[in-house]
PAZAPA-4460 file (N, C-alpha, C; in steps of 0.05 Angstrom, whole numbers, plus 32768, in hexadecimal, padded with zeros to 4 digits):
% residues 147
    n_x    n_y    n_z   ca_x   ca_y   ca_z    c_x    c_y    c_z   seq   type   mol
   89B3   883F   8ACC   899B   8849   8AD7   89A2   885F   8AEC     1      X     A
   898E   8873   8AEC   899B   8891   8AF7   8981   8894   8B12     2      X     A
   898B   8886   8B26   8974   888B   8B41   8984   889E   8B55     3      X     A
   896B   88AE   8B5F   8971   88B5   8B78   8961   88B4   8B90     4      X     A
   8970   88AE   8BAD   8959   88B1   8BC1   8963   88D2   8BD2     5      X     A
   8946   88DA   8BDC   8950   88F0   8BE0   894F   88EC   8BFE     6      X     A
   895E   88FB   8C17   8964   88F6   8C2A   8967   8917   8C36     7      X     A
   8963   891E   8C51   895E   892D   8C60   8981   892B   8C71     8      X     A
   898C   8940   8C73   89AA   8943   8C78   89AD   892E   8C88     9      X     A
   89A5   892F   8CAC   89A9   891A   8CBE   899E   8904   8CC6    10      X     A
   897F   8908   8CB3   8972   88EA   8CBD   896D   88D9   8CAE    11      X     A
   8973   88D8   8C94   8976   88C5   8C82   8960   88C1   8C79    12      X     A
   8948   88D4   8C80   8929   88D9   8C6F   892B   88E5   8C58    13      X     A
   8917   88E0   8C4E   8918   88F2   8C37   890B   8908   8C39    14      X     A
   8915   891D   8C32   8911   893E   8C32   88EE   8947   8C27    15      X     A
   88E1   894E   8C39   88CB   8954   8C37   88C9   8966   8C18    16      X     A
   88B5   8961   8C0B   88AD   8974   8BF6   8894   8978   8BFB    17      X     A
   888A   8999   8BE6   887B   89A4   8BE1   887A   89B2   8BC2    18      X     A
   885F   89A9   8BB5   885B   89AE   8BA2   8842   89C3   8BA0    19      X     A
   8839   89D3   8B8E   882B   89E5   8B87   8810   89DA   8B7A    20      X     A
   87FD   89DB   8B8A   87DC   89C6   8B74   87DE   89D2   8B59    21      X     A
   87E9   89EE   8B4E   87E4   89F8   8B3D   87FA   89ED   8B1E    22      X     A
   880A   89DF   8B2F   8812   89CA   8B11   8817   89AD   8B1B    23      X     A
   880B   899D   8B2D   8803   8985   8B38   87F4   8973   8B24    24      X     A
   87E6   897B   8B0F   87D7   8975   8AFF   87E8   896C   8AE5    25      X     A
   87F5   8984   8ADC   880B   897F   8AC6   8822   896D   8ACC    26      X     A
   882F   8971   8AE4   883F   895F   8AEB   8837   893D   8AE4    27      X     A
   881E   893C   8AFB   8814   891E   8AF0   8817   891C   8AD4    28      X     A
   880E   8930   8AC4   8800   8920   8AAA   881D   8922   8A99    29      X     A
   8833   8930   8AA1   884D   8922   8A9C   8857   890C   8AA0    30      X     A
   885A   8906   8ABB   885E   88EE   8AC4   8856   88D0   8ABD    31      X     A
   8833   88E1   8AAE   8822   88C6   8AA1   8837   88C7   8A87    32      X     A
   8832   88D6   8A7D   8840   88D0   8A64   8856   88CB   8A56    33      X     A
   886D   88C4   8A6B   8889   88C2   8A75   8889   88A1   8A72    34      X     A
   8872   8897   8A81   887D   8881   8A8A   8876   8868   8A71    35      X     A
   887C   8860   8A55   887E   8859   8A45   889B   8862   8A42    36      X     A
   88A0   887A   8A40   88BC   8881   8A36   88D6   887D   8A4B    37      X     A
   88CB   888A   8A61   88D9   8889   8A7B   88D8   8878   8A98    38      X     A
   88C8   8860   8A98   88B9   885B   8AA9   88C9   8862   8AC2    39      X     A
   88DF   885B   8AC9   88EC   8865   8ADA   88ED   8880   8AE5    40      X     A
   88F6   888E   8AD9   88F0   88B0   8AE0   88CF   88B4   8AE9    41      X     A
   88C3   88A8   8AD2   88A2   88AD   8ADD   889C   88A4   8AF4    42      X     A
   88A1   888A   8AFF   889F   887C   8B10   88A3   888E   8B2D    43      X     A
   88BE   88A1   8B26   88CA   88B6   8B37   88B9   88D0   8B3F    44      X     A
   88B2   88D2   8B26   88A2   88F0   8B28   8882   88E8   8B34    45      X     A
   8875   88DA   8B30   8867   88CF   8B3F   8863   88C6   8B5E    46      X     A
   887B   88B6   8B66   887F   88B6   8B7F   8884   88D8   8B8E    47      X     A
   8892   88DE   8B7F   8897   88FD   8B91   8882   8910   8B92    48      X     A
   8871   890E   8B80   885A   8914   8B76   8838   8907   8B93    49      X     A
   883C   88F7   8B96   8830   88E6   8BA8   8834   88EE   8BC5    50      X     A
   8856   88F1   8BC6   885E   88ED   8BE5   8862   890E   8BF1    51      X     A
   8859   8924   8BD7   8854   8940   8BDC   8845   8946   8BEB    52      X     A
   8844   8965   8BFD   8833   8970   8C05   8827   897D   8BF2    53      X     A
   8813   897D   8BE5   8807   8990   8BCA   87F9   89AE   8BE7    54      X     A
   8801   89C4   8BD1   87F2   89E5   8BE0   87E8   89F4   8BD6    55      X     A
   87E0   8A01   8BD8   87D6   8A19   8BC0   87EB   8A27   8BAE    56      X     A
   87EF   8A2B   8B9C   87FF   8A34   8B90   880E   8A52   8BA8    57      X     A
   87F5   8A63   8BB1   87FD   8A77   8BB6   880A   8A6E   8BDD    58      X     A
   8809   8A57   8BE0   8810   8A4D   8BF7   882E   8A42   8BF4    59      X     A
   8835   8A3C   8BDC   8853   8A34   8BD8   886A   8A46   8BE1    60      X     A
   8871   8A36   8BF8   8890   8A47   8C0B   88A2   8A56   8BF3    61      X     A
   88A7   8A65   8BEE   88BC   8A74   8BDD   88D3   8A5C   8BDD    62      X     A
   88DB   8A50   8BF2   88F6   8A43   8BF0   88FA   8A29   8BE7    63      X     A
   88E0   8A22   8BDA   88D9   8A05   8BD0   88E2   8A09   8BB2    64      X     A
   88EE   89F6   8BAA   88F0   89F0   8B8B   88DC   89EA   8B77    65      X     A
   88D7   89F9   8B67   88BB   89F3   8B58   88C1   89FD   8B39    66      X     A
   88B2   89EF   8B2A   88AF   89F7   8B13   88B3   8A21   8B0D    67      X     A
   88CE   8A1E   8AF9   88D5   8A40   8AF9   88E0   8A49   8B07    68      X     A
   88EF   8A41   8B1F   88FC   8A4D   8B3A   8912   8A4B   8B39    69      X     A
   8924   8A54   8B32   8940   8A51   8B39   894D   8A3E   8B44    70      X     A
   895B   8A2C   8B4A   896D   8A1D   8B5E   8984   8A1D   8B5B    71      X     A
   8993   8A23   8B77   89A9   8A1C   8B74   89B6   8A0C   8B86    72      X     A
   89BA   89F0   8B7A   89C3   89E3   8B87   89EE   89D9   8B96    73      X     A
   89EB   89CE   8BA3   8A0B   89C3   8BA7   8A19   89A7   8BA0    74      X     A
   8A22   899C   8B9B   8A29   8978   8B98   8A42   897B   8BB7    75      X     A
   8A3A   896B   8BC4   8A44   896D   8BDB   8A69   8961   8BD4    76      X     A
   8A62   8954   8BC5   8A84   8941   8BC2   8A8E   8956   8BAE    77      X     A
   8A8C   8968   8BA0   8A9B   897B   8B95   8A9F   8993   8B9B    78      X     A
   8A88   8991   8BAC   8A7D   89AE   8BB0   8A7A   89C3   8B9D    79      X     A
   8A74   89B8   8B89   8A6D   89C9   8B70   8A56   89D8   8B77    80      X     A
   8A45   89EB   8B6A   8A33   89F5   8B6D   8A20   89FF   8B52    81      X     A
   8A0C   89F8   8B56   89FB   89FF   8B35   89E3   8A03   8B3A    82      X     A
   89D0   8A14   8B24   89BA   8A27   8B28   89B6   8A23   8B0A    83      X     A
   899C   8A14   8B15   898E   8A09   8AFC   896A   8A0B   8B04    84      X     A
   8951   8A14   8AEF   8943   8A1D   8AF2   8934   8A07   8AE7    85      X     A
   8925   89F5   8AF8   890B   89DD   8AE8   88F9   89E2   8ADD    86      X     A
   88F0   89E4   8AC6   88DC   89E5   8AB5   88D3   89D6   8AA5    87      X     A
   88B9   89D5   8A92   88A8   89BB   8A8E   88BD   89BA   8A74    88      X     A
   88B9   899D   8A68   88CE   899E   8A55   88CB   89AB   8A3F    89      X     A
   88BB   89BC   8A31   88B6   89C3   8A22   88C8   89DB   8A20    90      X     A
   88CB   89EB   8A36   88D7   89FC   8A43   88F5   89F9   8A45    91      X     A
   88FD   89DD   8A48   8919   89DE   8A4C   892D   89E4   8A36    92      X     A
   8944   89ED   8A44   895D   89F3   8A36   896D   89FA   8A43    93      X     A
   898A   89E7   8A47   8999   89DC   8A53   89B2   89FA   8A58    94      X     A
   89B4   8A03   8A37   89C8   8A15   8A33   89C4   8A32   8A4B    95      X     A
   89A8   8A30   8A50   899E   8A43   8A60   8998   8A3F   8A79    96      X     A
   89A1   8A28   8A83   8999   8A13   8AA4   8983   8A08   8AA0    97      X     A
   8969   8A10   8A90   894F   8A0D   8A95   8955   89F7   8A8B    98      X     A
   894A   89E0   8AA7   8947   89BE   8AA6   8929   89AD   8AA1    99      X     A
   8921   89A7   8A93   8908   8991   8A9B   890C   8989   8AAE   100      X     A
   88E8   898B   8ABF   88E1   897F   8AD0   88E0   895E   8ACE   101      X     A
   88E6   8956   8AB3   88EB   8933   8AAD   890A   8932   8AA1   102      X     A
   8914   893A   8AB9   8931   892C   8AB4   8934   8924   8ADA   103      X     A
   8949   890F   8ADD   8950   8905   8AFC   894D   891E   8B08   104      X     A
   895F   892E   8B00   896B   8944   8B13   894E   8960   8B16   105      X     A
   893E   895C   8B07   8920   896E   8B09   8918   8964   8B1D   106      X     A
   890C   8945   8B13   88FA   8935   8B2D   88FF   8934   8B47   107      X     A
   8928   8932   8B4E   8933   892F   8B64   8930   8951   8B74   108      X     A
   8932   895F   8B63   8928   8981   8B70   8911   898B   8B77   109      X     A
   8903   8985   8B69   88E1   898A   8B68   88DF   898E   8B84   110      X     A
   88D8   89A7   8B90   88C3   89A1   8BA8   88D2   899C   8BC0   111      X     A
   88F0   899C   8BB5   8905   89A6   8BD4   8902   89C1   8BE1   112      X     A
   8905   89C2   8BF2   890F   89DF   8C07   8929   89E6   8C06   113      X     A
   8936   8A01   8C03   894E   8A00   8C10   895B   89F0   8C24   114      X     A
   8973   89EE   8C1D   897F   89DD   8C3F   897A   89BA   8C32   115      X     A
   896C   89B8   8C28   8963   899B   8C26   897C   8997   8C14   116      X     A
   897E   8973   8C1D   8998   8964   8C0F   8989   894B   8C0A   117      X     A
   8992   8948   8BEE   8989   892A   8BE3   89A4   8922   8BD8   118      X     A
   899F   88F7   8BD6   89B6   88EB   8BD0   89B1   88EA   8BB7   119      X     A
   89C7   88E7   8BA6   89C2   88E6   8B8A   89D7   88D0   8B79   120      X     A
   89CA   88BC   8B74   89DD   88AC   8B63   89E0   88AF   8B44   121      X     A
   89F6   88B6   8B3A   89F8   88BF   8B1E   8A03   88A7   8B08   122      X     A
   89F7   88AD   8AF3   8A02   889A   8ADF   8A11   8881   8AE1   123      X     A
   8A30   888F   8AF1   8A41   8876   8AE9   8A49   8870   8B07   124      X     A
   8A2A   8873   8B22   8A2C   8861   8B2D   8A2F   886E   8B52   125      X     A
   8A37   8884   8B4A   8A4A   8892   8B62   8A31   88A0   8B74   126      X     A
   8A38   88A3   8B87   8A24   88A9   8B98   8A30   88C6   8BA6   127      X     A
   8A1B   88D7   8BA5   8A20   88F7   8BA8   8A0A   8909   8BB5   128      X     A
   8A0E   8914   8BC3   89FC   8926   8BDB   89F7   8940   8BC9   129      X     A
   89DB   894A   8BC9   89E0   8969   8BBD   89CB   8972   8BCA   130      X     A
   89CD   8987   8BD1   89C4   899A   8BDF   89B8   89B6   8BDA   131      X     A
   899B   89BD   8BD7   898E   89D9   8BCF   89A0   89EB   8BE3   132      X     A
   89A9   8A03   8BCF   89B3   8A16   8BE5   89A0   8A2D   8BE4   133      X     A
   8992   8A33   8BCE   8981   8A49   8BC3   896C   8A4A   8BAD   134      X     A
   8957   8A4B   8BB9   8941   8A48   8BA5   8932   8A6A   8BA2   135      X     A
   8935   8A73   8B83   892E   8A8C   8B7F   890C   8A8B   8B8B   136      X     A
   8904   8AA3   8B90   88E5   8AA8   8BA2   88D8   8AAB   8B7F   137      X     A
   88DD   8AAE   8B6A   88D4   8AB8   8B5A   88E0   8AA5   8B40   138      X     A
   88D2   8AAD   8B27   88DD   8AA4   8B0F   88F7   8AAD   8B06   139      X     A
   8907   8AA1   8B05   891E   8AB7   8AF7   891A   8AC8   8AE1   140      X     A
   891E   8AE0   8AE3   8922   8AEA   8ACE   8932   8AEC   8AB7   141      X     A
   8925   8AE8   8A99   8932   8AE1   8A83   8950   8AE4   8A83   142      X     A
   895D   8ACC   8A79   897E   8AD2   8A72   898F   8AD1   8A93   143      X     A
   897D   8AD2   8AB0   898F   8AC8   8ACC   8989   8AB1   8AC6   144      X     A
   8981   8A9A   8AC5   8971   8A85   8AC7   898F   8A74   8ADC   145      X     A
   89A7   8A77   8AC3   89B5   8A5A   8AC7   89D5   8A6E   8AC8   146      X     A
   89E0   8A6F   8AE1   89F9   8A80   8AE4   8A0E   8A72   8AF2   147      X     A
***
């Protein structure tokens, strides 16, 4: 089982999000329909979904992670670094970064700010810090998506 809690660098909160009203709607009705297949993940996207600040679309901080935006994140124990772009799954393709918003690592991004660090426990168990370093203000344009 693939959970994560997300946490705020020094106080061991979890990292404020913000989502856009203008796909708040689809999200849920993902989430609804996840949870037969996924209940877990759903269970996730929901909570984060709940514990959001929802804004106007045209009110969403540039530096928040949102559906189409670029990210590039860090894994703190490798310090690797990767830039991967969340989109609804229909949309996804991996070869190109573009991730579903219903995979762990969508749900756990959704609606971060730069600077923000969440904990992330992976597959086989291990526990790992990653960190938004850069969230594009815009959609990427075709073929930057995933570098």
């Amino acid at each position: 089982m693939n959970k994560q809690l997300s946490t705020s660098r020094d106080t061991g909160r979890r990292p404020r999000i913000v989502i856009g009203a203008d796909c708040l709607e689809r999200l849920e009705a993902l989430a609804e329909g996840a949870i037969q297949r996924n209940p877990d993940l759903a269970d996730r996207l929901l909570g984060e979904i709940g514990r959001a600040r929802i804004v106007p679309a045209a009110k969403l901080p540039q530096n928040v992670v949102a559906i189409g935006r670029a990210v590039t994140y860090r894994d703190e124990s490798t310090g690797q670094e990767k830039t991967v772009t969340p989109v609804y799954p229909e949309d996804a393709d991996i070869a190109r970064g573009r991730i579903s918003i219903l995979t762990p690592i969508g749900v756990a991004l959704i609606g971060l700010a730069e600077g923000a660090s969440l904990h992330w426990d992976t597959r086989d168990g291990k526990r790992r810090v990653l960190t938004v370093l850069h969230v594009a203000s815009q959609d990427a344009p075709e073929g930057l998506e995933a570098q």
